[in-house]
C-alpha atoms as a printed R data frame, in Angstrom:
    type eleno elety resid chain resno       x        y       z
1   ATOM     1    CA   UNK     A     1  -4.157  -90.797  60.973
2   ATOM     2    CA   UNK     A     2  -3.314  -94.207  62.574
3   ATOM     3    CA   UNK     A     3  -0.745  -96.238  60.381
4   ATOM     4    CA   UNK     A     4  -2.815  -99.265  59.673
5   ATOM     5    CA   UNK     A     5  -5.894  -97.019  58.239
6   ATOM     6    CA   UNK     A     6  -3.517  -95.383  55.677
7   ATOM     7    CA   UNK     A     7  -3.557  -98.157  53.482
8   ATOM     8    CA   UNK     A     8  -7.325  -98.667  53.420
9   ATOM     9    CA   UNK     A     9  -7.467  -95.127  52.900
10  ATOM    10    CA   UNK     A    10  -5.599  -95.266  49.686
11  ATOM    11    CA   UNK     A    11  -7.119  -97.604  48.200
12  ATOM    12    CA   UNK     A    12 -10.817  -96.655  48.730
13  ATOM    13    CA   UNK     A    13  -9.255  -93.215  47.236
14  ATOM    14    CA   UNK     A    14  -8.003  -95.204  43.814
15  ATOM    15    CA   UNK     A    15 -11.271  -97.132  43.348
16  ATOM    16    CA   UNK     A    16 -13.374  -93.745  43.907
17  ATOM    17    CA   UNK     A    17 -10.502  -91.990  41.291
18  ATOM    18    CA   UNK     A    18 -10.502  -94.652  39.090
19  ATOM    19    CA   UNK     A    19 -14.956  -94.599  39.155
20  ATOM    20    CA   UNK     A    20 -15.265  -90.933  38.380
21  ATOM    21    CA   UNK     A    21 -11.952  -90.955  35.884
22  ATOM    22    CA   UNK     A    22 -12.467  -93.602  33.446
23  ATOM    23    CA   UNK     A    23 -16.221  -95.487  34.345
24  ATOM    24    CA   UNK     A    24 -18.174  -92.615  34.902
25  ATOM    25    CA   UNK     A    25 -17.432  -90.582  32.086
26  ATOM    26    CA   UNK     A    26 -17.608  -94.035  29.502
27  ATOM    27    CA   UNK     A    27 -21.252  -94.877  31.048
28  ATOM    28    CA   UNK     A    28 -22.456  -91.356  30.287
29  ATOM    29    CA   UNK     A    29 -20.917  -91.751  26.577
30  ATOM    30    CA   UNK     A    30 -22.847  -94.811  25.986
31  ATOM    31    CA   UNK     A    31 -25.938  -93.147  27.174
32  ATOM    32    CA   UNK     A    32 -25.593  -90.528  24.818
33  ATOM    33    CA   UNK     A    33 -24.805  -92.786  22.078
34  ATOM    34    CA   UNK     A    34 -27.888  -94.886  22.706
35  ATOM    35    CA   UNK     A    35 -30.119  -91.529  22.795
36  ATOM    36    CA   UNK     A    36 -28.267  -90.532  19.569
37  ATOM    37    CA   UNK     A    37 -29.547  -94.038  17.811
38  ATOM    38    CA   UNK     A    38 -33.456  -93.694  18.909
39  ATOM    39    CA   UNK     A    39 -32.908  -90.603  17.279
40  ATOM    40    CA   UNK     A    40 -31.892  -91.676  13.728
41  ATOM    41    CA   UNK     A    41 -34.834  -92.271  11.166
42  ATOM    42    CA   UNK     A    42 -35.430  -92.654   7.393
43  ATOM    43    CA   UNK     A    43 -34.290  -89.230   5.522
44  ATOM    44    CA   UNK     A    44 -31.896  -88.070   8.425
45  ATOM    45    CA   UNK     A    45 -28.455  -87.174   7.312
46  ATOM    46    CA   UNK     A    46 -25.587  -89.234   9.056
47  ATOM    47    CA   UNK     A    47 -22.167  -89.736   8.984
48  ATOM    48    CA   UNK     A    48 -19.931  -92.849  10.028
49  ATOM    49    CA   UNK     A    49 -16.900  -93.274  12.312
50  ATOM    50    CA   UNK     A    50 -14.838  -93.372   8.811
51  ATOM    51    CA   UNK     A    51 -16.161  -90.312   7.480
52  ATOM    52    CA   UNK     A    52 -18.387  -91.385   4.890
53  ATOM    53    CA   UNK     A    53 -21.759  -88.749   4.960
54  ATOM    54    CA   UNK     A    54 -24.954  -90.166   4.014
55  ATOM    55    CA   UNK     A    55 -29.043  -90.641   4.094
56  ATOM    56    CA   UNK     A    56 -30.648  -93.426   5.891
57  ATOM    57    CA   UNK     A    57 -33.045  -94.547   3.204
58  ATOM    58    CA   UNK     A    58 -33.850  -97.717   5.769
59  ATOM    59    CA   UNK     A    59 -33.242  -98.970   9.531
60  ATOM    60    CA   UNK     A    60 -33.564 -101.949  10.699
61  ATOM    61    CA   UNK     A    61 -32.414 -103.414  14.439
62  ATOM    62    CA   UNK     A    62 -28.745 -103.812  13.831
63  ATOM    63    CA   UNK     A    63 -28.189 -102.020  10.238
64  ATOM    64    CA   UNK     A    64 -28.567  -98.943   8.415
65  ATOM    65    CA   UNK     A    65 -29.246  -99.047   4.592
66  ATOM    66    CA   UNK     A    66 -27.413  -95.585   3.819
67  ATOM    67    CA   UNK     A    67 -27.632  -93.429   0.180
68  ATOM    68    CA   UNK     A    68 -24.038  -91.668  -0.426
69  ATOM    69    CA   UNK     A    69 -24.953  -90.891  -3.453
70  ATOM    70    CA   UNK     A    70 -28.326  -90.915  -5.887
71  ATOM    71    CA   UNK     A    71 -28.509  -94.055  -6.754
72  ATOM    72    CA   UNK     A    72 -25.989  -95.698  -4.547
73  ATOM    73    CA   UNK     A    73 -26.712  -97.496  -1.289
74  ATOM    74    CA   UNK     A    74 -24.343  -99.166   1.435
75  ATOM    75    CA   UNK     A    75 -25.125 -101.234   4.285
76  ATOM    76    CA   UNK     A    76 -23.604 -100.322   7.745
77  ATOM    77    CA   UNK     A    77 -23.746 -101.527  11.419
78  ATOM    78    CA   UNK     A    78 -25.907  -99.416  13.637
79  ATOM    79    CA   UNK     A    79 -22.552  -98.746  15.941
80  ATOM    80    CA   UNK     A    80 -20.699  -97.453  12.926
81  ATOM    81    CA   UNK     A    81 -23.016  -94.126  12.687
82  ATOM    82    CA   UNK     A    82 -20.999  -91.016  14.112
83  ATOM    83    CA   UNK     A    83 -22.862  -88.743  16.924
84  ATOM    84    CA   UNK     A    84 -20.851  -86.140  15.043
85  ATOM    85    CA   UNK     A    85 -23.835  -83.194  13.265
86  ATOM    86    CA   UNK     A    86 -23.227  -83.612   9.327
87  ATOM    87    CA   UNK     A    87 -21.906  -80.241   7.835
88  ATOM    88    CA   UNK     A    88 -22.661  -80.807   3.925
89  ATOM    89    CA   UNK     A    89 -20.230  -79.070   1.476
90  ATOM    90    CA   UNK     A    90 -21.998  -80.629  -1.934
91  ATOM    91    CA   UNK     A    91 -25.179  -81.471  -2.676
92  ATOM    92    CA   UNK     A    92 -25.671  -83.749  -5.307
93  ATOM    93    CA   UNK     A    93 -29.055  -83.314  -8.140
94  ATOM    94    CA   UNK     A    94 -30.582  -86.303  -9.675
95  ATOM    95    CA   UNK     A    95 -30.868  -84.479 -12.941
96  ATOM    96    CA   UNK     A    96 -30.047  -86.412 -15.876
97  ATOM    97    CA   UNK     A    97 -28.502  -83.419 -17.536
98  ATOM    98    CA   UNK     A    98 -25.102  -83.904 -15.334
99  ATOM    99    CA   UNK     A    99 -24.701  -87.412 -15.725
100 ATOM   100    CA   UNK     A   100 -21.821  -88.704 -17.947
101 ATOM   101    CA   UNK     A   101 -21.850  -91.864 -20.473
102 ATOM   102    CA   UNK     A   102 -20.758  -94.874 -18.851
103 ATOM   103    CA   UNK     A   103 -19.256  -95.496 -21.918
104 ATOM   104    CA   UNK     A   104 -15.632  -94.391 -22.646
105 ATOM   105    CA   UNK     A   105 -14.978  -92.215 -25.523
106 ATOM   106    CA   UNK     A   106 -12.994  -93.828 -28.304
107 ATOM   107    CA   UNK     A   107 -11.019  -92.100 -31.020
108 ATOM   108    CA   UNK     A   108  -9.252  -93.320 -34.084
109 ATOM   109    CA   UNK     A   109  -6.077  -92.300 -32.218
110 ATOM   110    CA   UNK     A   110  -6.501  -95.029 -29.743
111 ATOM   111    CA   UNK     A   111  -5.639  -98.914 -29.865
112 ATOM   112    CA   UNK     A   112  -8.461 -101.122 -30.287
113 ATOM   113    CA   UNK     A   113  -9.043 -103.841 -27.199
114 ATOM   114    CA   UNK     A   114  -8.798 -107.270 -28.367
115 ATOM   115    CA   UNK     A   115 -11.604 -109.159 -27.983
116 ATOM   116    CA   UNK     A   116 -10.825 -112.754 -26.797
């Protein structure tokens, strides 16, 4: 190969390397990602880039109105929903048999609070 098409060469070879390396693979990722989120609908179980598993009770263009817990809901950016499949370990019953008193037990051993 002549000298003064070596150079050329190389650097059509980078771009082309650099395309199918790094900007290929990232395009297809975001395609998959925005497949994933037409996907998601109320009742589906989800979990978030920082781990925290729950149901979509709502979705709206941007957010997600998520249940971790009966009774307890969290708002969370569309983007922030993992394509990761949920794998639940507990499963939690709304039966009001399990439930604890919000209220603290107090015995005569313990100090009163003051009261202000």
């Amino acid at each position: 190969m002549p000298e003064n098409l070596t150079l050329p060469f190389l650097v059509v070879l980078m771009v082309a390397g650099f395309y199918f390396m790094i900007i290929r693979p990232q395009q297809k990722r975001a395609k998959e990602q925005k497949q994933h989120m037409e996907t998601l609908a109320p009742g589906v179980r989800v979990m978030t880039i920082s781990g925290i598993v729950g149901t979509i009770k709502h979705l709206g263009e941007k957010q997600a109105i998520l249940e971790i817990s009966p009774g307890v809901e969290m708002t969370v950016v569309k983007g922030a929903i993992s394509m990761q499949p949920v794998d639940d370990e507990f499963e939690y019953a709304d039966d009001d048999e399990n439930t604890e008193s919000a209220e603290p037990d107090v015995t005569d051993d313990a100090p009163a609070a003051e009261q202000n």
